[in-house]
FIKOLZA-1660 file (N, C-alpha, C; in steps of 0.1 Angstrom, whole numbers, plus 5000, padded with zeros to 4 digits):
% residues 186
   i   px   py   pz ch aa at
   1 7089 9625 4737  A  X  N
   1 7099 9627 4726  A  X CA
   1 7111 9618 4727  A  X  C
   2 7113 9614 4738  A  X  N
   2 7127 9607 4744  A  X CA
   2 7125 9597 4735  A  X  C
   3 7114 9585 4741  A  X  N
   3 7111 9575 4734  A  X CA
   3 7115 9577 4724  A  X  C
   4 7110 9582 4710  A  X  N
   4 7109 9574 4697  A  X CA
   4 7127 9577 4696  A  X  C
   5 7135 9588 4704  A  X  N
   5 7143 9579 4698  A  X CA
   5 7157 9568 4697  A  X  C
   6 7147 9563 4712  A  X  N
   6 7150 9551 4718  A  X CA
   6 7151 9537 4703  A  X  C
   7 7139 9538 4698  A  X  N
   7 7139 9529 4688  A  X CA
   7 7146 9534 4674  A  X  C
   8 7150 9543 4671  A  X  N
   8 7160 9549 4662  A  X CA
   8 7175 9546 4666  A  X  C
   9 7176 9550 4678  A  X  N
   9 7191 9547 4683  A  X CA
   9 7196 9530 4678  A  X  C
  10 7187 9528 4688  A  X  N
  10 7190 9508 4686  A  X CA
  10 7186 9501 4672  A  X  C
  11 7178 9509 4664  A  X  N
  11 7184 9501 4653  A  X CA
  11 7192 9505 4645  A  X  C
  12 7199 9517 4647  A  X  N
  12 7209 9520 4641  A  X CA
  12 7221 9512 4646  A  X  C
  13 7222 9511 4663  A  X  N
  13 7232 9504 4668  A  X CA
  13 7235 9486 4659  A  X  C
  14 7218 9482 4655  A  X  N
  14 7221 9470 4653  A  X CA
  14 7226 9466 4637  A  X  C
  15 7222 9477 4630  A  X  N
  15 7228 9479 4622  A  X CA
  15 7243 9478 4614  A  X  C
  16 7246 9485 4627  A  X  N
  16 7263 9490 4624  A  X CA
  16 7270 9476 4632  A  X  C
  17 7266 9468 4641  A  X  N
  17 7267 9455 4644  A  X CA
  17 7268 9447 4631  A  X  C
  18 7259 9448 4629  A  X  N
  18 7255 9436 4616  A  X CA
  18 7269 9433 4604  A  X  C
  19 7270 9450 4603  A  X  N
  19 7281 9449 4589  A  X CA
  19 7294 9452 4598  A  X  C
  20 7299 9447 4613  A  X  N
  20 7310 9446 4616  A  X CA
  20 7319 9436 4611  A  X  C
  21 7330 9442 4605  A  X  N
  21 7336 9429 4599  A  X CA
  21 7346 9425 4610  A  X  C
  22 7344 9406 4607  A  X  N
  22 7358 9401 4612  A  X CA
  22 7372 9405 4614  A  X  C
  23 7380 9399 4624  A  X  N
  23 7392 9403 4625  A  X CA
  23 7400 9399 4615  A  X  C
  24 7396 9387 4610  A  X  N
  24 7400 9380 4597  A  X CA
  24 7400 9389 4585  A  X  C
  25 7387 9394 4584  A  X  N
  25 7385 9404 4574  A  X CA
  25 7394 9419 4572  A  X  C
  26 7391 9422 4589  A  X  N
  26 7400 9431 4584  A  X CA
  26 7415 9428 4584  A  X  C
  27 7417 9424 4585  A  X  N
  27 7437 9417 4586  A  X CA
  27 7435 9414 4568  A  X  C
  28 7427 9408 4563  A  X  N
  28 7430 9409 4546  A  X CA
  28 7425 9418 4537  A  X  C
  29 7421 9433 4544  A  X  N
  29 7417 9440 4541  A  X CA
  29 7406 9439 4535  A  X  C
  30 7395 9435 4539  A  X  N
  30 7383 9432 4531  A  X CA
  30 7368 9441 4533  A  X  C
  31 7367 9449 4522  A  X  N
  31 7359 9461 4527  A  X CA
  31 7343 9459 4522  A  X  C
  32 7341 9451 4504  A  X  N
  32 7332 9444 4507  A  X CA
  32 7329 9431 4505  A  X  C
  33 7318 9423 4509  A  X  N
  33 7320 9406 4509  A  X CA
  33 7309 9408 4498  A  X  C
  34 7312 9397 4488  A  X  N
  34 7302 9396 4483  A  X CA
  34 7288 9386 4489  A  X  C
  35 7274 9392 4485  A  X  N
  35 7265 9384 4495  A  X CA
  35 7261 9369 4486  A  X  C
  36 7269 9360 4490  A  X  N
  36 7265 9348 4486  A  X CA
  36 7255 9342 4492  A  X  C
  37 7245 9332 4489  A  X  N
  37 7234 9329 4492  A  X CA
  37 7238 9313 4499  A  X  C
  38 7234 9315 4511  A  X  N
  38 7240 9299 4518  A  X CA
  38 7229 9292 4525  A  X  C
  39 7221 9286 4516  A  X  N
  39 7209 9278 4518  A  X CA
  39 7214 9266 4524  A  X  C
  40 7227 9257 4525  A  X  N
  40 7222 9248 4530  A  X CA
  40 7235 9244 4542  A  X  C
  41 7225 9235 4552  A  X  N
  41 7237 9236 4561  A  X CA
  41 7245 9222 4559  A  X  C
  42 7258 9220 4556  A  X  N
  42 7266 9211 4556  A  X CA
  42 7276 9206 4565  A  X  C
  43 7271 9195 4573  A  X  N
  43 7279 9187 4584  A  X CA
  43 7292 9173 4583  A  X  C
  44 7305 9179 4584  A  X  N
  44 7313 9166 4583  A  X CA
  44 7310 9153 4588  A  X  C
  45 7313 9144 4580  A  X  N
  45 7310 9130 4587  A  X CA
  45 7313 9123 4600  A  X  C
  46 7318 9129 4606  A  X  N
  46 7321 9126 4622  A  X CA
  46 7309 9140 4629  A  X  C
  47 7305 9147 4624  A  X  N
  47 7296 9154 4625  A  X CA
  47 7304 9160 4641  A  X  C
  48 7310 9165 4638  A  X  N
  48 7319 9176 4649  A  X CA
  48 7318 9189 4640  A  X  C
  49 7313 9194 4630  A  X  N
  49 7315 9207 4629  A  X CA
  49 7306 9207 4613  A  X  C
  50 7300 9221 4611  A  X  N
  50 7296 9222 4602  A  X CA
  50 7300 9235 4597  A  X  C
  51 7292 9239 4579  A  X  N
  51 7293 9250 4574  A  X CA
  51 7280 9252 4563  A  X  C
  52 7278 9265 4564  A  X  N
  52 7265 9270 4553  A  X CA
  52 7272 9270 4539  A  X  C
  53 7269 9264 4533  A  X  N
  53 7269 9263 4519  A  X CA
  53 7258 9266 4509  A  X  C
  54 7259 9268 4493  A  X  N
  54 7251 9263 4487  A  X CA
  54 7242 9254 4485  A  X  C
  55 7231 9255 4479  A  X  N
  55 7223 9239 4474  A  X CA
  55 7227 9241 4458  A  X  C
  56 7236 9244 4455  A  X  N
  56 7236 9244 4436  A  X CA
  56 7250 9243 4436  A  X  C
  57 7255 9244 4450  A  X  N
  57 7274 9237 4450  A  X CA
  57 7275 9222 4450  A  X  C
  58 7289 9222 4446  A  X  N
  58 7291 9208 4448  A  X CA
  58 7301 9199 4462  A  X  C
  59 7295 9198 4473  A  X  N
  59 7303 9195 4485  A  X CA
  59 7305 9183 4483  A  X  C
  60 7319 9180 4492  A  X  N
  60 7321 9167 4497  A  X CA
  60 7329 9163 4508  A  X  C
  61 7323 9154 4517  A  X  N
  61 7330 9146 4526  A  X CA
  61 7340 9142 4526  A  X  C
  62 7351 9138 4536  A  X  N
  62 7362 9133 4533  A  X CA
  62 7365 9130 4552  A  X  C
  63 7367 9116 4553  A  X  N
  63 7370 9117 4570  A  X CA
  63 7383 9105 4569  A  X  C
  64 7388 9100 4578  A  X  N
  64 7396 9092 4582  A  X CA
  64 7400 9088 4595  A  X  C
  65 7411 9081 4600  A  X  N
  65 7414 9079 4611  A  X CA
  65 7416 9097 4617  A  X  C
  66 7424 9107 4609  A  X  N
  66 7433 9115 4617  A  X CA
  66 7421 9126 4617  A  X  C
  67 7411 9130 4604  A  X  N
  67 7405 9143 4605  A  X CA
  67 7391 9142 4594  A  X  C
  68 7387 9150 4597  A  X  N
  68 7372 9149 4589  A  X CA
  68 7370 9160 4582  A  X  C
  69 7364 9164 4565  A  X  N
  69 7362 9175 4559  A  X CA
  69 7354 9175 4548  A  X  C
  70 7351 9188 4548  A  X  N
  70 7341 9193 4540  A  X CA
  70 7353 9203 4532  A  X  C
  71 7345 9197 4517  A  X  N
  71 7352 9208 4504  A  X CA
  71 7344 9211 4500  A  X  C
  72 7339 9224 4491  A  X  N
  72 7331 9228 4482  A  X CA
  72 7332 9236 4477  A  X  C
  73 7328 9236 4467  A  X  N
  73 7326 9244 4455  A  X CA
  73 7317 9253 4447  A  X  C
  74 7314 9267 4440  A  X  N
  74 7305 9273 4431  A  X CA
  74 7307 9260 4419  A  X  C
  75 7305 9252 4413  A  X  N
  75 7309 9245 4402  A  X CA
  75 7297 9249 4390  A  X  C
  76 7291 9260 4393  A  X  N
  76 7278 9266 4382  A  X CA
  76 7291 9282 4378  A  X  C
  77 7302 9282 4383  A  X  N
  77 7311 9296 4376  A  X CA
  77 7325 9287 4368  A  X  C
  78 7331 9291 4360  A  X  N
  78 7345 9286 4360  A  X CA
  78 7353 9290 4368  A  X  C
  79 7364 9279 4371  A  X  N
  79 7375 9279 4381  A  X CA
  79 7380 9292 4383  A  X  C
  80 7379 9302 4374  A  X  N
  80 7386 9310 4375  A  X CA
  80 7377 9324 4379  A  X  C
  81 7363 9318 4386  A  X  N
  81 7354 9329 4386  A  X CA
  81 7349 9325 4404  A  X  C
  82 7357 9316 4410  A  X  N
  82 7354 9313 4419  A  X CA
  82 7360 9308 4428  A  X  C
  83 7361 9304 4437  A  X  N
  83 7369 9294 4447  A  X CA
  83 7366 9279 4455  A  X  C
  84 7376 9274 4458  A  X  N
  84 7373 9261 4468  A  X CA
  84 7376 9263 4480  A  X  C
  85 7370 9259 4486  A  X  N
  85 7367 9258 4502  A  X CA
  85 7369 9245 4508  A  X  C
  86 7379 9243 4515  A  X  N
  86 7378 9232 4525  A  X CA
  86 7380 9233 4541  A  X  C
  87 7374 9230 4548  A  X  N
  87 7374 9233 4564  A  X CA
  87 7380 9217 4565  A  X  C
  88 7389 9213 4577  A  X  N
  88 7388 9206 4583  A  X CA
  88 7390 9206 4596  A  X  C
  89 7386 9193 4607  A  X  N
  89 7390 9191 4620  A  X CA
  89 7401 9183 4621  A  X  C
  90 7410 9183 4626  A  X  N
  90 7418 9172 4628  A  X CA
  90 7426 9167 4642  A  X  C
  91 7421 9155 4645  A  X  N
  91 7430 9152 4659  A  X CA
  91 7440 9153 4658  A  X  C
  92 7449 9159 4668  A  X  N
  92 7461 9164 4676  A  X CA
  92 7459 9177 4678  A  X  C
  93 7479 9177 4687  A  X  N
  93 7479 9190 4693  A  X CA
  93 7481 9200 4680  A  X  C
  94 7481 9210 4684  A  X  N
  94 7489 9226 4668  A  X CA
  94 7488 9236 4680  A  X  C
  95 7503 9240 4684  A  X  N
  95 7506 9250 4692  A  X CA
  95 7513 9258 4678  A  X  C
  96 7512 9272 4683  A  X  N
  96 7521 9279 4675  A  X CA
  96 7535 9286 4679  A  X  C
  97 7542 9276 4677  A  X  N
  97 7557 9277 4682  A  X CA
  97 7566 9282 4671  A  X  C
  98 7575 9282 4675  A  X  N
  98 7586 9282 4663  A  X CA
  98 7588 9272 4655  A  X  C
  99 7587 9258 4663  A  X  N
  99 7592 9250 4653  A  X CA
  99 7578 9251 4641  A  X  C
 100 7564 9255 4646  A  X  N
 100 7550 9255 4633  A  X CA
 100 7557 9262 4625  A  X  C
 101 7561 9275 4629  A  X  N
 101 7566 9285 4621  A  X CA
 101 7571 9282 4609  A  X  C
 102 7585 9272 4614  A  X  N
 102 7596 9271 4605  A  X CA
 102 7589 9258 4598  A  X  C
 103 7582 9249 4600  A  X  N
 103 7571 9239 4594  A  X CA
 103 7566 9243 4581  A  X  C
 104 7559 9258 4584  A  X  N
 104 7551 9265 4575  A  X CA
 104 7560 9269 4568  A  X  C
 105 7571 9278 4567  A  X  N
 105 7587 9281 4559  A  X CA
 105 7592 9270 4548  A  X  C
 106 7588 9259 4553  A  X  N
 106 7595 9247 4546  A  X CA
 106 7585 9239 4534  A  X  C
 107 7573 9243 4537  A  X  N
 107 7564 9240 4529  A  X CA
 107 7563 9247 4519  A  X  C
 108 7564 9262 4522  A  X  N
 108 7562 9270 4513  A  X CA
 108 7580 9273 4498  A  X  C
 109 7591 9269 4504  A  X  N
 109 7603 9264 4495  A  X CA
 109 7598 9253 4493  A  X  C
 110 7595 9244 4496  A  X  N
 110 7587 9230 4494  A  X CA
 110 7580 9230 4477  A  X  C
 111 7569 9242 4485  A  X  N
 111 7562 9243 4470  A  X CA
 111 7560 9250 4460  A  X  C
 112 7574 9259 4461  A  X  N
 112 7578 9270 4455  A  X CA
 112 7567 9282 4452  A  X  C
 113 7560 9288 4465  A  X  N
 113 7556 9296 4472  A  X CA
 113 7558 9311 4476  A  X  C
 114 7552 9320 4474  A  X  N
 114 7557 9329 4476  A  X CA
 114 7547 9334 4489  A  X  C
 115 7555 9339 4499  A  X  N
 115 7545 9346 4511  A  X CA
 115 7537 9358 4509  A  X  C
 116 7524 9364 4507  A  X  N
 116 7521 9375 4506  A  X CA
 116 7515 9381 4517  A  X  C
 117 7510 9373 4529  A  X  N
 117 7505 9378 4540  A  X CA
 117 7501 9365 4551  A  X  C
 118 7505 9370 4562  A  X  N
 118 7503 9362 4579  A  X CA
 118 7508 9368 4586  A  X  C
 119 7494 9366 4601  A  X  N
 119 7494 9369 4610  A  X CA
 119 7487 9360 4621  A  X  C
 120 7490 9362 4630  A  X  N
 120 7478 9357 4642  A  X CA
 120 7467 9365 4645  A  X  C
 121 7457 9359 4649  A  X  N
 121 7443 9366 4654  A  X CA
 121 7435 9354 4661  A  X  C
 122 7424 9360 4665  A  X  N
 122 7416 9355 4674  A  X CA
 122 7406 9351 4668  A  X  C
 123 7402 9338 4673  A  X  N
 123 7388 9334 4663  A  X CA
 123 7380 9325 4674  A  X  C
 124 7367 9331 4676  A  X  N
 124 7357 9328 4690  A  X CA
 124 7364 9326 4700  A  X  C
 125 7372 9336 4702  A  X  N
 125 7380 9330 4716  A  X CA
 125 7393 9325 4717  A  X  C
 126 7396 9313 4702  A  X  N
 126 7405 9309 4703  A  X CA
 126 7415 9315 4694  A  X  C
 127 7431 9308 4696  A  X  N
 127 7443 9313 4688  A  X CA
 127 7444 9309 4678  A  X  C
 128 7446 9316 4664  A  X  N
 128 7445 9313 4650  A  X CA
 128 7453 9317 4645  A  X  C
 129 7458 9314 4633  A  X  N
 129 7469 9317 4620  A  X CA
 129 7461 9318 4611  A  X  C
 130 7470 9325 4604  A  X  N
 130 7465 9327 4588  A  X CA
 130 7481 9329 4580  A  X  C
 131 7478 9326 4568  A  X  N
 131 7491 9322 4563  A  X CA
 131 7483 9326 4543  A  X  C
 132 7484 9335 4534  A  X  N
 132 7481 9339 4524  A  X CA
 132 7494 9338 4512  A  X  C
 133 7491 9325 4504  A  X  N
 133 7505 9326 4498  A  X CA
 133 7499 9326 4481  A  X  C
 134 7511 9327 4473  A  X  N
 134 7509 9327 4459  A  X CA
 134 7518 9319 4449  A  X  C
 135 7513 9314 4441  A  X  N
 135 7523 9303 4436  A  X CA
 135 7514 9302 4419  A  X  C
 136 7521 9287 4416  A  X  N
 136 7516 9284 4405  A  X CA
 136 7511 9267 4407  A  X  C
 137 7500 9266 4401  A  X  N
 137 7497 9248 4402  A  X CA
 137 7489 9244 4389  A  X  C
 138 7491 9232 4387  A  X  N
 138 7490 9231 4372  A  X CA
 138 7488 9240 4362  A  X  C
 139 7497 9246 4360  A  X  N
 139 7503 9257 4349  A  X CA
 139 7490 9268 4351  A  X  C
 140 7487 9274 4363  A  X  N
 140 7478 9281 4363  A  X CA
 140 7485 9289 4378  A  X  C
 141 7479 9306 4375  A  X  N
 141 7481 9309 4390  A  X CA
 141 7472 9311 4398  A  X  C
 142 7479 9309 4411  A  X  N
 142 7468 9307 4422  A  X CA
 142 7470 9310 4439  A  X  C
 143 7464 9314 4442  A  X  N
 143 7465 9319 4458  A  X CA
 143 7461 9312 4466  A  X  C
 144 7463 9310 4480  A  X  N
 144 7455 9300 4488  A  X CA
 144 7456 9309 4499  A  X  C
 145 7445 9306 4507  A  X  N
 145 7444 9314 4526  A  X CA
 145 7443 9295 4536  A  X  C
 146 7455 9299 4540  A  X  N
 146 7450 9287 4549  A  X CA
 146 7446 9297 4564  A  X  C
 147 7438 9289 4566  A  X  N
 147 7439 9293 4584  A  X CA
 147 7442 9281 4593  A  X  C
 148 7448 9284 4603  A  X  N
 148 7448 9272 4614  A  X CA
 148 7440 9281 4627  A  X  C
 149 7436 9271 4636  A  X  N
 149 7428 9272 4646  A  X CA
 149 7428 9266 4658  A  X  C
 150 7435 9269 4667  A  X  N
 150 7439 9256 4679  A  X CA
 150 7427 9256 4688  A  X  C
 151 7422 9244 4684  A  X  N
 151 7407 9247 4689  A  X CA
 151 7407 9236 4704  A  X  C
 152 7415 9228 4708  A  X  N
 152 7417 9221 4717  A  X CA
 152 7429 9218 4722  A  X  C
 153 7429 9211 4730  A  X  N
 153 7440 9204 4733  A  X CA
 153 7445 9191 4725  A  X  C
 154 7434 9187 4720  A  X  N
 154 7434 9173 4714  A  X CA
 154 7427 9175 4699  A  X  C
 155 7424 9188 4692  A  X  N
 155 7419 9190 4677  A  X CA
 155 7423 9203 4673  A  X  C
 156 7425 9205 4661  A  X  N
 156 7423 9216 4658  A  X CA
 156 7418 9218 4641  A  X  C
 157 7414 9227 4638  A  X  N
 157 7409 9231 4625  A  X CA
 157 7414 9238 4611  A  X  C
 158 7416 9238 4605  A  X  N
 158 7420 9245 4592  A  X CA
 158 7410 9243 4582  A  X  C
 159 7411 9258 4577  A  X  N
 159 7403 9260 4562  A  X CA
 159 7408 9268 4557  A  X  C
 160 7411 9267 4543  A  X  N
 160 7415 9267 4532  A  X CA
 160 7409 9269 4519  A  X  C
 161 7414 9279 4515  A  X  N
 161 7407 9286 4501  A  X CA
 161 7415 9286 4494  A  X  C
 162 7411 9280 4481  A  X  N
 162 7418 9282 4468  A  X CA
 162 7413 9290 4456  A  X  C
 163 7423 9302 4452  A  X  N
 163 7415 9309 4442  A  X CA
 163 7426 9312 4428  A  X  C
 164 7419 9308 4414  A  X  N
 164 7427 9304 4403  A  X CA
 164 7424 9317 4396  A  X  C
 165 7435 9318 4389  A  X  N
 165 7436 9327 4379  A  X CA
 165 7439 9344 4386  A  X  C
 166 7439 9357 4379  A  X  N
 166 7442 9369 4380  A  X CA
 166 7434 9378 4381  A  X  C
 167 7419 9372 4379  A  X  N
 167 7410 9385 4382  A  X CA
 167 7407 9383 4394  A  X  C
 168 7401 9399 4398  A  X  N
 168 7390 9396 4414  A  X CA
 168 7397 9388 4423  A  X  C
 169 7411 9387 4424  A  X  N
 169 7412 9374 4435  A  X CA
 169 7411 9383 4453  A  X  C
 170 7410 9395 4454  A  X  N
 170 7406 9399 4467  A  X CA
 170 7390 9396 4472  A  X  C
 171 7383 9398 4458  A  X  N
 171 7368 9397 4463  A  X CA
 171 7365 9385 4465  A  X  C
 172 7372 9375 4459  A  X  N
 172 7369 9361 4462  A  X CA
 172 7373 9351 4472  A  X  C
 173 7386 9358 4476  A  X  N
 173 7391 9354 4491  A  X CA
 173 7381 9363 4501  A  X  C
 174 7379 9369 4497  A  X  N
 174 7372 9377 4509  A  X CA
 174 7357 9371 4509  A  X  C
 175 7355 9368 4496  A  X  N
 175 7339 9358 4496  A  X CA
 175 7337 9347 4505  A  X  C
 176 7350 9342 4505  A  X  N
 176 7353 9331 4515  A  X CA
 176 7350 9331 4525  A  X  C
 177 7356 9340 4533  A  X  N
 177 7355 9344 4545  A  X CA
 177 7334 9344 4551  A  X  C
 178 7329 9345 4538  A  X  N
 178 7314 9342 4546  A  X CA
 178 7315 9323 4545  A  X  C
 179 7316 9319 4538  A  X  N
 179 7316 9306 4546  A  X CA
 179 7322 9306 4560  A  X  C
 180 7334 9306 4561  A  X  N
 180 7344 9307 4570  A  X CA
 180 7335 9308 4581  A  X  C
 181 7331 9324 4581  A  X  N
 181 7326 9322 4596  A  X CA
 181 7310 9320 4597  A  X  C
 182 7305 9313 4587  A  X  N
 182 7293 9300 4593  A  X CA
 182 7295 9292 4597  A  X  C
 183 7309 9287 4601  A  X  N
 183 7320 9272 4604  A  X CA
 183 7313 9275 4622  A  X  C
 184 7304 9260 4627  A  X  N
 184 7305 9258 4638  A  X CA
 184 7307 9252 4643  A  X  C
 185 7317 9241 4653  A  X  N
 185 7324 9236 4656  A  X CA
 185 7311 9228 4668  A  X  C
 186 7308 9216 4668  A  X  N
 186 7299 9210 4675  A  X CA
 186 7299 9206 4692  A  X  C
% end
């Protein structure tokens, strides 16, 4: 009798694993993700890091001397039924000091920005920001989640969601967050 329910326990345990959410997630309160379908895997052109995307989105590369990125998009919803995604790697250091702090302060009067939510958390180990602001950009409103990620000594990462207009914008930042953490760093 023990046995059988040996094999009930554990897949209940793996279960309750499965739908554990991120620390990310919970810090933006995100209770459910929607299940987007991420058929294909998409690698930056310096091929240091990748992410699961669509095959019916529309991604693009973008590298340089300083950093390498992937953007993409639902481009089958309107802007305003969906979001943009950009991950990048970039060489240098990114400590999070005071002077980042007040960096991040200046950008946001910069771009006439309102703060709605940041914090630090932990992401595979390493030290991460998040920074959730709200504003206006070409006569439309719009929210953005940046994250930062001090992934080295000598790189670090940021991705960044943009989401337009006033409906749904919790479920769609929080949709994000499934790309987000398909992000593997090579």
């Amino acid at each position: 009798m023990k046995i059988i329910y040996i094999p009930i326990i554990l897949s209940c345990l793996l279960c309750i694993s499965c739908h554990k959410k991120s620390e990310l997630a919970q810090l933006l309160d995100c209770d459910v993700l929607e299940n987007t379908v991420l058929n294909k895997e998409s690698t930056d052109f310096n091929k240091t890091f990748s992410i699961l995307t669509s095959k019916h989105w529309k991604t693009n590369l973008y590298y340089d001397n300083f950093q390498s990125s992937i953007m993409t998009a639902d481009t089958t919803k309107s802007l305003s039924k969906t979001f943009i995604f950009e991950a990048a790697l970039y060489h240098g250091d990114l400590s999070f000091t005071e002077k980042f702090n007040a960096s991040i302060k200046v950008k946001l009067v910069e771009k006439k920005l309102e703060l709605v939510q940041e914090n630090y958390f932990n992401w595979q180990e390493k030290p991460a920001y998040y920074i959730l602001v709200k504003g206006m950009k070409n006569k439309r409103n719009y929210q953005e989640l940046t994250i930062y990620i001090n992934h080295s000594s000598h790189a670090y990462l940021k991705a960044q969601t943009q989401v337009y207009g006033d409906i749904n914008i919790q479920e769609r930042l929080c949709s994000s967050l499934q790309l987000f953490n398909t992000l593997k760093i090579k």
